[in-house]
N, C-alpha and C positions, 0 to 999 in steps of 0.2 A: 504493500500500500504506500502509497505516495506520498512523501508531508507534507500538512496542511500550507498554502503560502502564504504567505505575510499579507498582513489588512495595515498597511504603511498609513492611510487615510484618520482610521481609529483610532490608532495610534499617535498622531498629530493631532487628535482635535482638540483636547483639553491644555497641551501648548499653545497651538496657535492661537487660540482664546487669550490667554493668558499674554502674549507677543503682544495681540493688536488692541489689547485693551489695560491700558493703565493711566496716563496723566489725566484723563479726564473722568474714569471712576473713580480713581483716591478722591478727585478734586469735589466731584460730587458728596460722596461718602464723608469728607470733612467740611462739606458744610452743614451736615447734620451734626454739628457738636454738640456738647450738652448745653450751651447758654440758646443753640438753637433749639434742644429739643424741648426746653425749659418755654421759649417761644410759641412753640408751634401748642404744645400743652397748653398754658396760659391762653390762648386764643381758641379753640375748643370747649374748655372749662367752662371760658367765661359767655364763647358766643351759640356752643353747641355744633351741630352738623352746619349752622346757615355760611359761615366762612369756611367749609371743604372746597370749596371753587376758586378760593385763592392761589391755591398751590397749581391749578390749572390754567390758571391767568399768567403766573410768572413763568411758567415751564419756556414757550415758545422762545420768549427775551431772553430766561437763563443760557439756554441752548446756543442762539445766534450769540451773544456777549463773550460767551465760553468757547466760542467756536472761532471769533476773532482773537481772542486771545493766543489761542493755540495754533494758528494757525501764523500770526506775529513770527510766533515761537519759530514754528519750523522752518518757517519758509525765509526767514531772516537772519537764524543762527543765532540770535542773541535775547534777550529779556527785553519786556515791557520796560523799565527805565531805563536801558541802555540805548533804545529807538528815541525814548523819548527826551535822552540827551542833548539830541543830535535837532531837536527839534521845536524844545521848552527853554524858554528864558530859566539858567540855572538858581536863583533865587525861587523861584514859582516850584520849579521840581523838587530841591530840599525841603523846602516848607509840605509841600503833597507828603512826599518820604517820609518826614516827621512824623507827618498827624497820623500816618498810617501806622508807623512805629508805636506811638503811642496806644492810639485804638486798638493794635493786636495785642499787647503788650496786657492791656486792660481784660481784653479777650481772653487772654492766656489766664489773667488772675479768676478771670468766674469760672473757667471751666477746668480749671485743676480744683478749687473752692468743691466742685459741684461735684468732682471724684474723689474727693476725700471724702464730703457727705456722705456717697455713695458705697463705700466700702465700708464706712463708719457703721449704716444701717445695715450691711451684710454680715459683718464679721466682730462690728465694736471697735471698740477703741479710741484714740482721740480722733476728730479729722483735721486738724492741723499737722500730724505727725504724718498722718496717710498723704495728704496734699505735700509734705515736702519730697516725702520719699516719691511720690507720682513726678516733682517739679526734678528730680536732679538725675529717674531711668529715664527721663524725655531729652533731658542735655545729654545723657550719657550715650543714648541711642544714636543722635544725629550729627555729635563729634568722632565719635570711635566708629561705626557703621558703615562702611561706606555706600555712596547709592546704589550698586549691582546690588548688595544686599537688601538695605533698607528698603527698596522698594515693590519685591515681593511680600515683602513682608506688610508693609502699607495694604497693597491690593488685598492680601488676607486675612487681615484686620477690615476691609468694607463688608465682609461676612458676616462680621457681627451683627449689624445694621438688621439684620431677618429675626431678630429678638424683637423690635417692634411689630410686624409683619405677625410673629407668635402672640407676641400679648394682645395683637386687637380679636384676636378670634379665640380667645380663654373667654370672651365674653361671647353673649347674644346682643348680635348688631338686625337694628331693622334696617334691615338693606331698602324696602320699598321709598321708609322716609329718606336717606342717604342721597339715594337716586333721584328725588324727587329736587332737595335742596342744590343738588346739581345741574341739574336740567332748569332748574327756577330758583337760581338762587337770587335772595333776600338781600337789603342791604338796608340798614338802618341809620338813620340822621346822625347819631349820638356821638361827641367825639370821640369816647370812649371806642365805639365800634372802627371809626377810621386811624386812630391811634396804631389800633390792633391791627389793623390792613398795612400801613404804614413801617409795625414792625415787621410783621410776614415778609415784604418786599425787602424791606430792606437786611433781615435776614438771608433771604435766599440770594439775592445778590450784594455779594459781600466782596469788596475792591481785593481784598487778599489773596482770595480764589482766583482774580487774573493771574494776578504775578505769579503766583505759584501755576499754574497749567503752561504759560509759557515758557518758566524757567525749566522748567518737568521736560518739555519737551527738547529745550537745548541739552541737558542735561543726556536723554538718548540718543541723538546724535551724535554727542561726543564720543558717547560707549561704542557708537556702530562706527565709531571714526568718520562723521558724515559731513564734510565743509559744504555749507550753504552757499549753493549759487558755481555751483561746480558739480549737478547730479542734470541727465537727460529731463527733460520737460514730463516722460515718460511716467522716471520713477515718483519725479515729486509730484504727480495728481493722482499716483498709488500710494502715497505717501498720503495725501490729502485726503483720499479715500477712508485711509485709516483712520488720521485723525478726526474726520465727521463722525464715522461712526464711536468710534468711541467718546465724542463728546457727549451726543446724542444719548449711547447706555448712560455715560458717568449724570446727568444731567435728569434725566427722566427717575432713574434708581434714588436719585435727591430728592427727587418731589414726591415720588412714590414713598416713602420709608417717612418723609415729614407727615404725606396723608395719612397716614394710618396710626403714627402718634398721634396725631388732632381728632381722627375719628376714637384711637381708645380713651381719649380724655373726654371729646364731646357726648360717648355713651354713658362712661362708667362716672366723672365725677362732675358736669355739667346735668346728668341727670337726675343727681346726688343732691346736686345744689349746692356742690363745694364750685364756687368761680373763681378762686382767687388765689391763685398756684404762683407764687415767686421764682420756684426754683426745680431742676429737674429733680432734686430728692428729696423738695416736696411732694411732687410728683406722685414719687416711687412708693412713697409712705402715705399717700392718702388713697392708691391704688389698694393696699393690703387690705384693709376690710371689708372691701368694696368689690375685689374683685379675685382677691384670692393673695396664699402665698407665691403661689408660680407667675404670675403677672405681674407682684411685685419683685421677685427677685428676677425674674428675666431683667421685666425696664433697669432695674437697680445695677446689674451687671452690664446690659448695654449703655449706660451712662457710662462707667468708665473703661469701656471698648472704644466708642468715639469719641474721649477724650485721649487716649491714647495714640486717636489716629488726626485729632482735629490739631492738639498745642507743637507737634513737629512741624505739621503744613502753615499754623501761624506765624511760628518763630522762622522758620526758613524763609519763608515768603519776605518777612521782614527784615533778612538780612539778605537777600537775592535785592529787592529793591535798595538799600543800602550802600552796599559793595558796587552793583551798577550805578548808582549813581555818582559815585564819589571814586568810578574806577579801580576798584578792588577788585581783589582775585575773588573769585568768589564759583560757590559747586559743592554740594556734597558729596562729589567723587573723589573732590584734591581731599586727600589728606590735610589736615589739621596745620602742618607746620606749612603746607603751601597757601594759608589762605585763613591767617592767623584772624582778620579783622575781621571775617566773615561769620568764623566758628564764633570769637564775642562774640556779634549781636544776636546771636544765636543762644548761647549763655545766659548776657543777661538780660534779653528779652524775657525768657523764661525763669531766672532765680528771680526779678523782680515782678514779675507774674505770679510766681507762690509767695515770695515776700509780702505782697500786697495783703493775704492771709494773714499775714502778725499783724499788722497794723490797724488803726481805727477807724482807717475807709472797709467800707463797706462795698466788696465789690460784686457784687450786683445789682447796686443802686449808682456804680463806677460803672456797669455796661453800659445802662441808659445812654451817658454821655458818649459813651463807645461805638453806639448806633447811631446816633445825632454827627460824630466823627464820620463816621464809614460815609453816611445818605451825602455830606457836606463833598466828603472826598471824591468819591466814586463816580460825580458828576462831569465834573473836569477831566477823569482819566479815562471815562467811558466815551467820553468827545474826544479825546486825542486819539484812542483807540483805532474809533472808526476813520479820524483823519489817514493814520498809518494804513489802515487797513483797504484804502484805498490809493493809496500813494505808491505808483509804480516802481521808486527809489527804494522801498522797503519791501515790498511786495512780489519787486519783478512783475512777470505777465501775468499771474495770475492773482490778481485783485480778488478780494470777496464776489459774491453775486449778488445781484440786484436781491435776493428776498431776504438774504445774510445782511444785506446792507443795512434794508426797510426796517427788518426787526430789529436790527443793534442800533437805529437811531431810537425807534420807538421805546427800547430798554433806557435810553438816555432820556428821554421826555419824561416816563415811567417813574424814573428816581428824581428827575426835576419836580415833579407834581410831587413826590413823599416827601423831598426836601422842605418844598413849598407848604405842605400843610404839616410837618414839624415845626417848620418853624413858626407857622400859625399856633400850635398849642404851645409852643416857648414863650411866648410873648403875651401869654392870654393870663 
């Protein structure tokens, strides 16, 4: 009898998954962090099923925003601040860098805050000790690490993610009403209700997530040894191919995993008549009586999976715009002693992230201001974006497409109207 012959096909499929899909699924996968899942929670709680349409409303925007970004990336060989070098009055660009510095920075403090809670409710103990030991495997991870490794490991950590996807169906969901708020969704006067729209948006589009997708994507290049602007027209629109789709999964998988946290908060503690959730472990702990122990220790344990995957992609993001800007070596590939200034802001992005923890700010009443930062920032970078992204200089021949274009400006109008009615509740 003959041997069986090779099924070479089978055999390749769960790599090539794995090859064509990662800057833009981590990117996805960490914007579900816990100061977002805390979000998407708090707006459930507080509005029910009538705000599940919002995550439907940003998807398209996310998508094109995320899709220029990365595509910056590839087709340029360099990072969002280093294009925009080349093209920003240098005062305008450090001050942007800054505040984004800061805002992640603040980021980093709620959601190590939120995995110390997290583990505190699971196992005890203090969560100031859990949050520092979380703040100093996340430096230790993305100094010593290098990216060939780190970022399988990133991608396999967005698995956790399906721990929400678990806990909404530990409950009984009436799918008819769900559908219903969908296909006709509500929209109420109250500022309180546009506030909450306001954060949704401006959670899901978050300035940080550019930088990090495009820096993601230089970063495999350089693994595959690939100089930009020296590849047949060929391979870079199979190259482009890639990167669509995999914005497209990273991007849909974010709004997907946000819906289904908003749906297990709008069943189980909007129907409770708990609406006033601060944090994701409150979250986790007003889930327990309400909906079980498995439901809370799922969410509880998925709080600190994505923060695990969310405080690396802040902190890096923040030191990739940094380093470009200020021309620094910069890569989580170099080695540490090749790209000393890089690995700080990396450091202390994050020591002063769980630092924040000791101190008498309160940071999760320090996001707020973190959000009101990002909507302020993301306006200006989201417009220079699509400038690049249509600028043959950066771009070469192959420009965004007219429907890539239409939505990345409407993502920029999008944030101009949150900004705009932030700053109507600031002032009121």
């Amino acid at each position: 009898m003959s041997a069986r012959p090779p099924r070479p096909a089978r055999r390749r499929l769960v790599p090539s998954f794995l090859r064509h899909v990662g800057p833009g699924v981590v990117t996805g996968a960490a914007d579900d962090d816990p100061s977002g899942i805390a979000t998407y929670t708090q707006a459930g709680a507080q509005f029910g099923t009538s705000v599940l349409w919002t995550v439907f409303l940003s998807l398209p925007f996310m998508i094109a925003i995320q899709l220029v970004s990365a595509r910056i990336g590839r087709q340029s060989g360099r990072g969002i601040t280093a294009n925009l070098r080349e093209h920003m009055p240098r005062p305008v660009l450090l001050m942007i860098v800054a505040l984004l510095v800061v805002a992640n920075t603040i980021n980093i403090a709620a959601d190590i805050a939120a995995m110390g809670e997290a583990l505190q409710l699971v196992v005890g103990g203090g969560s100031h000790l859990h949050a520092l030991v979380f703040g100093l495997l996340t430096v230790l991870l993305q100094v010593f690490v290098p990216y060939r490794r780190l970022a399988p490991l990133l991608k396999w950590l967005t698995l956790t993610l399906f721990v929400y996807v678990a806990v909404a169906f530990t409950v009984h969901i009436p799918w008819s009403k769900v559908l219903h708020d969908l296909v006709l969704p509500s929209v109420q006067l109250s500022p309180a209700f546009w506030t909450t729209i306001v954060a949704v948006l401006g959670t899901t589009i978050s300035p940080y997530l550019f930088f990090w997708q495009a820096a993601q994507e230089v970063e495999e290049m350089r693994l595959r040894g690939i100089r930009a602007g020296q590849e047949p027209e060929s391979v870079v629109r199979r190259a482009l191919r890639r990167v669509r789709m995999d914005t497209i999964v990273g991007m849909t998988f974010s709004n997907g995993i946000a819906f289904f946290v908003m749906l297990s908060a709008a069943i189980v503690l909007h129907g409770a008549g708990i609406t006033d959730v601060q944090t994701s472990a409150q979250a986790a702990l007003a889930l327990r009586p309400l909906a079980g122990e498995l439901a809370f220790l799922l969410f509880a344990l998925g709080i600190i999976a994505t923060g695990m995957l969310a405080v690396p992609v802040l902190a890096s993001s923040s030191a990739y715009a940094m380093a470009e800007a200020l021309s620094w070596p910069e890569g989580l590939e170099r080695h540490w002693r090749e790209a000393k200034e890089f690995y700080a802001i990396i450091a202390v992005a994050t020591l002063v992230g769980t630092g924040l923890n000791f101190s008498p700010i309160d940071p999760m009443k320090a996001l707020y201001w973190s959000a009101v930062i990002n909507g302020i920032v993301s306006v200006p970078i989201m417009a220079a974006m699509m400038l690049l992204a249509g600028n043959p200089a950066v771009m070469g021949r192959l420009t965004v497409r007219r429907k890539t274009r239409w939505l990345g400006w409407g993502a920029v109008l999008v944030m101009c109207g949150a900004v705009a009615m932030m700053g109507r509740d600031l002032v009121r």
